[in-house]
N, C-alpha and C positions, 0 to 999 in steps of 0.2 A: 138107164132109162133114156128116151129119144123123143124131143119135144122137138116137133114140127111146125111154121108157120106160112101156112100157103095163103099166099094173097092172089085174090082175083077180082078185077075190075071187070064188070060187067056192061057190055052192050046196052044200055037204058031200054031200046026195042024189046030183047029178048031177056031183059029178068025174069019174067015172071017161069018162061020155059023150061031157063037155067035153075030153078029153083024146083022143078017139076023134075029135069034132068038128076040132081043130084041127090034125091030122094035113097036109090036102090044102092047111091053108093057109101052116102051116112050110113044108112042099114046095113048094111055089107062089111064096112070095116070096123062098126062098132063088137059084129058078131064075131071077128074073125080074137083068133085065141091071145094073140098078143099085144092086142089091144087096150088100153086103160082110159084112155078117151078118146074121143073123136065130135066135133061140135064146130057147127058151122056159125062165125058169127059176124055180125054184121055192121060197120063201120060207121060211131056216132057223130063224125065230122064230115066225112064223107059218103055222098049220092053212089050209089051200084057200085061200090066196095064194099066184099066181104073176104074174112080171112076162116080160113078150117086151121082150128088147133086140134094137135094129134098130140098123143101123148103115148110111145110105143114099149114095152119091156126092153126091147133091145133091137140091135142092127138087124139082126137075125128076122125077125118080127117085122121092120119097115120092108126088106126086101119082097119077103110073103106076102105082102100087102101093094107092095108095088107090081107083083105079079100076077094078083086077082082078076079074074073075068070082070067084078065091078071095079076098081082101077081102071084097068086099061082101056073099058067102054067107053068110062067119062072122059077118058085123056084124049080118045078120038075124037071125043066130039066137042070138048073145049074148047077148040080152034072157033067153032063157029058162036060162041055166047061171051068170049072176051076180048076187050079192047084196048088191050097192052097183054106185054106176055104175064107169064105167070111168075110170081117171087115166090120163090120154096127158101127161108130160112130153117136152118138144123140148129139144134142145140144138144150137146150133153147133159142131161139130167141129172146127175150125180152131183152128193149133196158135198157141200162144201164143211171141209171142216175146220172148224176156228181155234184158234192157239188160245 
């Protein structure tokens, strides 16, 4: 499993947009098969920070998804709704096992 944490600092002007913007692509990759979560959410100490946690079956599954007509839509247009770059943290999933 592949847990994702994208951070996006949003343009204060253009929230409301950005949030109209990412609609097709929550939809989109919640649908898509390798999917296990997908949920945008929204930063309780800080103004126009929100993070999307993914939560993927596997490598295989992020790729597919990083290939999507809704992916690559929004990544085009992300340029214009954020005001720092984008922080993509990966994680491995996999459970730990204790002695």
């Amino acid at each position: 499993m592949i847990i994702i944490h994208a951070t996006m600092h949003v343009q204060p002007e253009k929230e409301q947009e950005f949030l109209v913007e990412l609609k097709p692509l929550v939809a989109g990759s919640q649908a898509e098969s390798g999917n296990i979560m997908y949920k945008l959410m929204k930063d309780t100490e800080k103004e126009h920070v929100y993070t999307m946690v993914e939560v993927w079956k596997d490598l295989d599954a992020v790729s597919a998804h990083n290939a999507s007509d809704h992916f690559t839509d929004f990544v085009g247009k992300a340029k214009n709704f954020l005001s720092a770059p984008l922080d993509v943290k990966s994680y491995d999933g996999t459970e730990l096992k204790h002695n």
